[in-house]
Structure formats: structure tokens, C-alpha cells
C-alpha positions as CSV (number, residue, x, y, z in Angstrom):
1,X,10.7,-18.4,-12.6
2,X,12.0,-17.0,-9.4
3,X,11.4,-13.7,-8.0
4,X,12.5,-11.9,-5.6
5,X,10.1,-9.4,-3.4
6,X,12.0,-7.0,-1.4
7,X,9.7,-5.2,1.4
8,X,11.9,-4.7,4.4
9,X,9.2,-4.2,6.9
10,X,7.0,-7.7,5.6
11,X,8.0,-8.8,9.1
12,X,5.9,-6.3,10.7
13,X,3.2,-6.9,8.5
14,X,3.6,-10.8,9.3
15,X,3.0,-9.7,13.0
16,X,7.2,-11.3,13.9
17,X,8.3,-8.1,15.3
18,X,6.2,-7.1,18.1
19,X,5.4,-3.7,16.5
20,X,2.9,-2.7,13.7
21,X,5.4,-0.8,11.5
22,X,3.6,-1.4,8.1
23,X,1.5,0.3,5.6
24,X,0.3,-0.3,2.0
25,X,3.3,-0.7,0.9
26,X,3.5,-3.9,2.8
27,X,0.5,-5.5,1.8
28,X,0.8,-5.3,-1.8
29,X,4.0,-6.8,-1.4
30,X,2.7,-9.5,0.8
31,X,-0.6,-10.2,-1.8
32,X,1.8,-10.0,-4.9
33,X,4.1,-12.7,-3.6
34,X,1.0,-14.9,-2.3
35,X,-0.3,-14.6,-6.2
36,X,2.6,-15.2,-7.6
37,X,3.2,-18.3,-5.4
38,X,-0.2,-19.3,-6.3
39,X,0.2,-18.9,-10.0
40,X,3.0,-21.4,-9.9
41,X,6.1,-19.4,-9.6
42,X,9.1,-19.8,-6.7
43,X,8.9,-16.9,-4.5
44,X,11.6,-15.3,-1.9
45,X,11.7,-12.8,0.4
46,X,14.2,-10.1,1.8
47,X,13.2,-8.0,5.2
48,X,14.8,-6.5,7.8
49,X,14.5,-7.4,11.2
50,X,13.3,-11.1,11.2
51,X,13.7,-12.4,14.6
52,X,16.4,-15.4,15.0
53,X,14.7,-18.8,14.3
54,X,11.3,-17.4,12.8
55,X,9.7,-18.3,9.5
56,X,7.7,-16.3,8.0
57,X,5.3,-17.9,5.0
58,X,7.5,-17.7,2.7
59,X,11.2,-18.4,2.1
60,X,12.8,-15.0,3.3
61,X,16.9,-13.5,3.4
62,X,17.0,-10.7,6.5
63,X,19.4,-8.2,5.2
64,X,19.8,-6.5,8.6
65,X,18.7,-5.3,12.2
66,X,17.6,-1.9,12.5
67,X,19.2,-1.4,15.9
68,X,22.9,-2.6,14.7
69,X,25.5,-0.4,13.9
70,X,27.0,2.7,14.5
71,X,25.6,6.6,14.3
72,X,26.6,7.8,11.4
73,X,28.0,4.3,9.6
74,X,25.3,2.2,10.1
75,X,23.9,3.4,6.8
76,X,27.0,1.8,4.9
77,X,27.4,-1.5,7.3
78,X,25.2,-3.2,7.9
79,X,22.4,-1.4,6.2
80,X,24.0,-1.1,2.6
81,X,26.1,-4.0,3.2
82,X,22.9,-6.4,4.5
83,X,20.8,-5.2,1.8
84,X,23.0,-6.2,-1.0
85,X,24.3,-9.6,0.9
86,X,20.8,-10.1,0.8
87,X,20.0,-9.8,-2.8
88,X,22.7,-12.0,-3.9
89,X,21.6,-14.9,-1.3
90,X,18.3,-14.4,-3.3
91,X,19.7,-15.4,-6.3
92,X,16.6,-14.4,-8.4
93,X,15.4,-14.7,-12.3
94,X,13.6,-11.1,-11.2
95,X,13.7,-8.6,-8.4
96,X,10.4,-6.4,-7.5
97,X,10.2,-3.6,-5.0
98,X,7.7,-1.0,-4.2
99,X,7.6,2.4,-2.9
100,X,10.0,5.1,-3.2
101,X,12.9,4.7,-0.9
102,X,16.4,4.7,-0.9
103,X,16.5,0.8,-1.4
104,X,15.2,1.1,-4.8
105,X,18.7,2.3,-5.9
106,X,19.9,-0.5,-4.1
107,X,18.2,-3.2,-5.8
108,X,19.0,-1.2,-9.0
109,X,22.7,-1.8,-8.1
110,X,22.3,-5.1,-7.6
111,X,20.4,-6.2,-10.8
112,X,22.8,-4.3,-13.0
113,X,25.4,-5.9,-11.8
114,X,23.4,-9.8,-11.9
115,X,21.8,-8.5,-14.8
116,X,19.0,-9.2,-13.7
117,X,15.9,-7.3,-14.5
118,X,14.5,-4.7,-11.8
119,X,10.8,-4.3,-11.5
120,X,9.9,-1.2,-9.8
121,X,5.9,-0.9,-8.3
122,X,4.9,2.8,-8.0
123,X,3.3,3.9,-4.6
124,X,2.2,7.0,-5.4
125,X,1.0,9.6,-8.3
126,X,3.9,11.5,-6.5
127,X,7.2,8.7,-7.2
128,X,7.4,10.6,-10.6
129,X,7.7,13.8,-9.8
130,X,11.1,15.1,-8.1
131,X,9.5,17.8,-6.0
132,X,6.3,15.6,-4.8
133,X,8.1,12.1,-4.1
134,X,8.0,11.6,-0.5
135,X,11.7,10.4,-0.2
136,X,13.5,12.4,2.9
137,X,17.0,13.4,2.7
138,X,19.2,14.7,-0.1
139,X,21.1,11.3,-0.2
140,X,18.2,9.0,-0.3
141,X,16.5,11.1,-3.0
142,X,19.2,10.7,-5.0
143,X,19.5,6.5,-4.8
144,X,15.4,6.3,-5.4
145,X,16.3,8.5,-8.6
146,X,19.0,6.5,-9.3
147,X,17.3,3.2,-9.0
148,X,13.6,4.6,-10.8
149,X,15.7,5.5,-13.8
150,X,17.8,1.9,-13.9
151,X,15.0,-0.2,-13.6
152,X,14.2,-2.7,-16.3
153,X,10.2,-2.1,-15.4
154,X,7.7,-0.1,-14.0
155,X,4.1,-1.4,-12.2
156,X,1.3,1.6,-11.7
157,X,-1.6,1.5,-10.4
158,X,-3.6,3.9,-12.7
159,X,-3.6,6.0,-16.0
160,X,-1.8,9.3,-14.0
161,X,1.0,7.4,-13.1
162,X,0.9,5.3,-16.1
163,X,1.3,8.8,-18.3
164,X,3.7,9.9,-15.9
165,X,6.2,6.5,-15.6
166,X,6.2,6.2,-20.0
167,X,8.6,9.8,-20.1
168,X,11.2,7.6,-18.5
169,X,11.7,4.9,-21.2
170,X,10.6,1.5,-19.4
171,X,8.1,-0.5,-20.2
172,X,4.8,0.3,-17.4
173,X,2.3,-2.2,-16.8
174,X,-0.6,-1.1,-15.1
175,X,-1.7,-3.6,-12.8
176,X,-3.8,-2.4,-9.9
177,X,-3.5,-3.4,-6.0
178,X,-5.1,-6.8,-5.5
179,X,-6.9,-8.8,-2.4
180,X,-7.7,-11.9,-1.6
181,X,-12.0,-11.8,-1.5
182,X,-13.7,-12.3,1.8
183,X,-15.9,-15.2,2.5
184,X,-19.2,-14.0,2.7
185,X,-20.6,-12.5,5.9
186,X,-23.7,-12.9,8.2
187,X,-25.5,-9.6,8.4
188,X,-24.8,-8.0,11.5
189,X,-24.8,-4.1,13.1
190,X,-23.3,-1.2,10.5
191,X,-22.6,1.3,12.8
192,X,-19.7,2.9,12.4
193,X,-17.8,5.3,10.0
194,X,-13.8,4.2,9.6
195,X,-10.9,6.7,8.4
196,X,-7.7,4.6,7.2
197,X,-4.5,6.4,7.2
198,X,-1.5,8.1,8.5
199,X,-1.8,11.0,10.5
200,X,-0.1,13.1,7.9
201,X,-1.3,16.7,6.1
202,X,-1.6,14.9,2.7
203,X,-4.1,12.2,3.9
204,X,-5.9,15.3,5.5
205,X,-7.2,13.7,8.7
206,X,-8.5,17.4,9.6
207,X,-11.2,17.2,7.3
208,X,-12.5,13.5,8.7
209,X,-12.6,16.0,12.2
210,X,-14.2,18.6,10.7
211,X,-17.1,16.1,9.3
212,X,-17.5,14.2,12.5
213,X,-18.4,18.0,14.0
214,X,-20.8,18.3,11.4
215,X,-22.5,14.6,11.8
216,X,-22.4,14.7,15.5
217,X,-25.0,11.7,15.4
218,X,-22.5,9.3,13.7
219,X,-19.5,7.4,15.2
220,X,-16.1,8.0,13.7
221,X,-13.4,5.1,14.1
222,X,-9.7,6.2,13.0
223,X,-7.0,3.9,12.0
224,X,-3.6,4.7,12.0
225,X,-0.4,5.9,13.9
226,X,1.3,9.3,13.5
227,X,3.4,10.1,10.6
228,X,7.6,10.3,11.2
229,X,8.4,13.6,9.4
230,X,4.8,15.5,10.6
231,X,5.4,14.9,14.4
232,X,4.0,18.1,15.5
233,X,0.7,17.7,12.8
234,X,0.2,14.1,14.1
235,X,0.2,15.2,17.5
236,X,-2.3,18.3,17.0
237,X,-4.6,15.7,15.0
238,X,-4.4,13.7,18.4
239,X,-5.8,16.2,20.5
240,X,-8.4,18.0,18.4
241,X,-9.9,14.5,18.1
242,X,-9.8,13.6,22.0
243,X,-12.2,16.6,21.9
244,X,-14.8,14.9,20.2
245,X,-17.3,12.5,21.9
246,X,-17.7,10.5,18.4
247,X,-14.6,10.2,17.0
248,X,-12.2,7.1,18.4
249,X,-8.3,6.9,17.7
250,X,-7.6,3.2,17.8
251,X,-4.1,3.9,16.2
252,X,-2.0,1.1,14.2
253,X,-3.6,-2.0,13.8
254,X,-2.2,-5.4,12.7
255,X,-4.1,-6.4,9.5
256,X,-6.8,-8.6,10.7
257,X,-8.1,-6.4,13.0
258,X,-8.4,-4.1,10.3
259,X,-10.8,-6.6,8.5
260,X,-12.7,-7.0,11.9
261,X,-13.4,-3.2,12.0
262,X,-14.3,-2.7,8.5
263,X,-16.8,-5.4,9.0
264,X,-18.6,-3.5,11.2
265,X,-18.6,-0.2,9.2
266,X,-21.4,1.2,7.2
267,X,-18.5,3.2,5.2
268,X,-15.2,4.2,4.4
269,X,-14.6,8.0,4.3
270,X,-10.9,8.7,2.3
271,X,-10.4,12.6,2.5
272,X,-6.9,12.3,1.0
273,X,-5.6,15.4,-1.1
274,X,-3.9,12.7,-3.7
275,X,-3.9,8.7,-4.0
276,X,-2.2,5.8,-5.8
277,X,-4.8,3.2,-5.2
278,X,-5.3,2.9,-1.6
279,X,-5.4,-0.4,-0.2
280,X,-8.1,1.0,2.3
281,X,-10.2,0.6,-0.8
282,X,-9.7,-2.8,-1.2
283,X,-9.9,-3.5,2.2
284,X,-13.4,-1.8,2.1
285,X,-15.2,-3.4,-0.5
286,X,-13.9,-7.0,0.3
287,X,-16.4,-6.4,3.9
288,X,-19.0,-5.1,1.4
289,X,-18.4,-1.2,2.5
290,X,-18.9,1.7,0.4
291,X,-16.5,4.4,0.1
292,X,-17.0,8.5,0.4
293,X,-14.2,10.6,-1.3
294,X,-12.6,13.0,-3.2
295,X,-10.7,10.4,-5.4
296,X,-12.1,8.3,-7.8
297,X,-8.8,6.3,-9.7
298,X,-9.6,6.2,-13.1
299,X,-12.6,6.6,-12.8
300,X,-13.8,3.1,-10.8
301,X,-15.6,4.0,-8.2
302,X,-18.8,5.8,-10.6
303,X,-18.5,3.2,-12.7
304,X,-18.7,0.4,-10.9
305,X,-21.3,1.9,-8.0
306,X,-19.3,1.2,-5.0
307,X,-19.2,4.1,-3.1
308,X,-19.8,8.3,-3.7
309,X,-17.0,11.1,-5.0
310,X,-17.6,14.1,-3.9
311,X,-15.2,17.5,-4.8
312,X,-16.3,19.3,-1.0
313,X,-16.3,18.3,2.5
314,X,-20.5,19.6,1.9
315,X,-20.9,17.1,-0.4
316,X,-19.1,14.6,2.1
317,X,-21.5,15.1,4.7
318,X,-24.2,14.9,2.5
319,X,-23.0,11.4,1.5
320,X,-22.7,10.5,4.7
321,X,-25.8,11.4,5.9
322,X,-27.6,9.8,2.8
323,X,-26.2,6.5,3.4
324,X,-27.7,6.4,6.4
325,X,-30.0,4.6,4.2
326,X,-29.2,0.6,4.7
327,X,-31.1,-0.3,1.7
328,X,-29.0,2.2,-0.6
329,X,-25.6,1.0,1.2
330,X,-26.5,-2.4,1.4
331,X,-26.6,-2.1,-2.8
332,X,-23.0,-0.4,-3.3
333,X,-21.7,-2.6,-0.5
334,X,-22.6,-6.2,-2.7
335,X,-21.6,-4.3,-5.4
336,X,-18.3,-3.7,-3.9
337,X,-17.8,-7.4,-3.0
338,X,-18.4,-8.6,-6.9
339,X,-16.4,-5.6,-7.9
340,X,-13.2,-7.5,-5.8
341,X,-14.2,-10.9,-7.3
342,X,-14.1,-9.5,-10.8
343,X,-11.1,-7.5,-11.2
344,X,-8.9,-7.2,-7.7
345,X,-8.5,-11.4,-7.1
346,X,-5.3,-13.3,-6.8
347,X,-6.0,-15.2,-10.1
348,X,-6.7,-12.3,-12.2
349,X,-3.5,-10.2,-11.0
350,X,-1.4,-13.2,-10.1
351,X,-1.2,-14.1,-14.1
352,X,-0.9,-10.3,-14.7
353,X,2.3,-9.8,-13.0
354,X,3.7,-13.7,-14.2
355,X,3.1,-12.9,-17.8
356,X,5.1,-9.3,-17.4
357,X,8.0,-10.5,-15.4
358,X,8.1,-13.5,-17.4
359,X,8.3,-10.5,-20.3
360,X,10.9,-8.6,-18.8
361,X,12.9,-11.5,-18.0
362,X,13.5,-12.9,-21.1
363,X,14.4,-9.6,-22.5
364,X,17.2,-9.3,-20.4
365,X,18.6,-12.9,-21.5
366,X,17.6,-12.0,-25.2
367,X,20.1,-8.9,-24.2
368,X,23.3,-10.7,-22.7
């Protein structure tokens, strides 16, 4: 079987493009062709902006450059036009593309025309809900709609979205964000509390301010750049935390040097108002680090001990200030680590997603 990931800034994530312009969105797709790969299947690519004469580590069709074409038509050629020259140069048994955008009507397009199935992978609680998905512009809205409702599948990574994705009539898979586990690490200094997000009001970077003022004594580490449409929020995030001794902005990172810094954390604070399943998570427990936040997904994080929920920033601080503890973290943090060996591996979700595309695809022969 060959399928077709389509993640148009994997190049950024693949460190090809001299900027870090990536997010979740981008690892999962990354990790989900690596499984695949791994479980036996051929895998392609399509991205934007791959530099003349690169590889990446997988085959991959760039469908355009970012700084070609005109104002105003560069949406049509060679955005539109690249994306779907792309697609057909991909030539795949199945197409899979996450995140709500205006590409997903694209790929839509496509398949319906190759009849070929279309396996969208939800981002966010919000990609099901008109009035929450984060989609900007009227005419981009629209394609994303267009493409969620055409799609021959759905992939969500919990029950909320799972609930949510069956009242459009697709078969949903829940299959949750995976990682590759770390090899084991020496013991060395914790000392360090790391936020993981965009500067955006929904991730609520205010409130990891607001408890670095109340646990002066701790250092606070915050990764991630500003967010496009919150300019002006992004910018007063900046500044309130220039004002405090122990907080440091270390902005976009590329991926390993996310790894690095999590390995010297004693935990993962998530203060988001909503969540999918956040890679940060993942990230987390694969260096053995608990996490403290308002969002349990389903459920996982009391029941498998790796990390504290909370429902105030009080009980936050409290957490915090408990884990101080290295006995008590050291015990969610191995935790953690089996917890990604158990359920989050490329093995275990590599054969999830081969078994449901492998589904999907021959329904859409069975239906020719």
C-alpha cells in the first residue's frame, strides 16, 4: 500500500528551510509516516518549500514556493495549482492530512476525482465545530468544510472528538499521537520548569506568568514563537515575561533541541484552555517528565500516574511546589517513560493506522 502524507511545512520540521515554521501538526505527520514506513508500507511526501536538490528522508513531491506568485493570484497558481500537481505526481493507494486548513479541501478534491480514499487526522477538539475551528478567512473555512465532510475517514485523538467526528457519517478511528521512546538517560540536574506552546490566548501563556510570580524560587523555560493572527497578545506575553527574573523566552526551537531541554526539566506545566493531545505530552514523558495541567485526555494522565490535573492555577502552584520532591517526580517520571513504551510506540500505532487505511482502501475499490 502506498500513502500519501501531505504536511506542507515537513520541510521546516526536517530543519531544510532555514526557519523553524512547525508545530504538532508536523510531527505527527513526520512520526506517522516513519511508522508506516516501518510497518512495511511505501510512504511519499508532499511539502512546500523544499529547497532545489534536497532530500528529505523520505520520498517527497514539493507542490510549491511560498514566495512565488502574484498578490492576489498566487492562491490559484501556483498554490492551488502546485498542490494538486502535487497529489497526482503522488499517485497514492491513500492520502492523509492533518489539521484544519484550507488544503484539506484540496486533497478532498483530489481523491474524489482519483477515487481515492481521503483520510483526515483531527488536530483539535475545535476541527468539529464551525464557530471554534481555527481556520482564518471566509474562503478557507469554507474548503476545510468542504474537504472534512468529503473525506472517506477520520483519525482523533480522543473520545471528545471521537463523539464529535461520528455526526458526520465517516468511519473515526481513534488512534492517539505517537513517539518514538527515548533511550534511557544518565541521571543528571532537574532544574527547570518548561511551558510548550504558541504564544496564543487559547494556550494561556498568561497563566504560566502568573505562576512563575507566585513560585519565584523556580526557573521557568518557554518554548515557542508568537502566534500569526494574536500579534498584539504575543507581543504583550513578550514583555510581561522580560519582567521576570525566572522566566526565559527561548522562542521556536528545532525538535531536538526540544528533547535537550525537556531532559533537563523537572516538569511540564500545560495551562491550555482546550487540547487535542498535545505532542508536548509525548515529548515530556519520553525524557521521563511529569506533567501539571488542566487537561487530562480521556482521562490518561490519573490513570496512568504521570503527572498532576489540577482545575486552578492554586492547585497549579501547589503541584509545582510539591514536586519539588525528586523522590515523588522521579516515580511519575519512570512512569511516564513505560507509559510511551506501552501505548504511544511506532509498532503499536504504526499497525493501528496500516490496518485502518488498509480498511478504507479497499472499501473504495469494493465501491468502483
Amino acid at each position: 500500500m502506498k500513502v500519501c502524507i501531505v504536511s506542507p511545512r515537513l520541510t521546516s520540521y526536517y530543519g531544510v528551510t532555514g526557519r523553524v515554521h512547525f508545530g504538532g501538526a508536523e510531527v505527527q505527520a513526520a512520526f506517522v509516516a516513519d511508522a508506516l514506513r516501518a510497518a512495511g508500507q511505501e510512504v511519499v511526501l508532499v511539502v512546500t518549500d523544499l529547497p532545489n536538490g534536497t532530500s528529505l528522508p523520505l520520498p517527497a513531491e514539493n507542490a510549491f514556493y511560498s514566495a512565488d506568485g502574484l498578490p492576489g493570484l498566487r492562491f490559484f497558481h501556483p498554490r492551488w495549482s502546485g498542490v494538486m500537481a502535487a497529489l497526482e505526481r503522488a499517485n497514492a493507494d491513500v492520502y492523509y492530512q492533518r489539521n484544519a486548513g484550507m488544503i484539506t479541501g484540496l486533497v478532498a478534491m483530489h481523491c474524489r476525482r482519483r477515487r481515492r480514499p481521503f483520510v483526515y487526522g483531527a488536530g483539535s477538539d475545535g476541527d468539529f465545530d464551525p464557530r471554534a475551528v481555527t481556520v482564518g478567512g471566509f474562503r478557507d473555512r469554507m474548503l476545510f468544510r468542504y474537504g472534512l465532510n468529503r473525506c472517506a475517514g477520520i483519525v482523533v485523538q480522543n473520545e471528545t472528538q471521537r463523539a464529535a467526528a461520528e455526526t458526520l457519517g465517516r468511519p473515526v478511528r481513534l488512534i492517539p499521537n505517537g513517539i518514538a521512546p527515548a533511550p534511557p538517560q544518565e541521571a543528571g540536574t532537574r532544574d527547570i520548569i518548561v511551558w510548550i506552546g504558541s504564544l496564543w490566548s487559547v494556550k494561556r501563556p498568561d497563566l504560566l506568568l502568573e505562576l512563575a510570580r507566585r513560585v519565584p524560587e523556580r526557573e521557568f523555560v518557554v518554548l515557542g514563537g508568537d502566534f500569526p493572527s494574536e500579534p498584539e497578545f504575543s507581543a504583550r506575553v513578550r514583555e510581561e515575561a522580560a519582567k521576570l527574573p525566572n522566566v526565559t523566552m527561548m522562542g521556536r526551537r528545532p525538535h531536538d533541541e526540544v528533547a535537550t531541554v525537556l531532559s533537563r526539566a523537572a516538569l511540564l506545566v500545560n495551562t491550555s484552555a482546550v487540547e487535542g493531545f498535545p505532542n508536548a505530552y509525548l515529548e515530556a514523558w519520553n525524557q521521563g517528565v511529569p506533567v501539571v495541567t488542566f487537561n487530562d485526555i480521556d482521562g490518561l494522565i490519573r490513570e496512568a500516574g504521570v503527572g498532576v490535573v489540577t482545575d486552578s492555577l492554586d492547585g497549579m502552584v501547589a503541584a509545582v511546589r510539591d514536586l519539588v520532591d525528586e523522590t515523588a517526580r522521579r516515580a511519575l517520571g519512570d512512569a511516564a517513560r513505560g507509559y510511551i513504551r506501552d501505548r504511544f510506540s511506532p509498532e503499536r500505532l504504526g499497525a493501528a493506522y496500516t490496518e485502518y487505511f488498509s480498511s478504507l482502501r479497499q472499501g473504495a475499490a469494493s465501491a468502483r
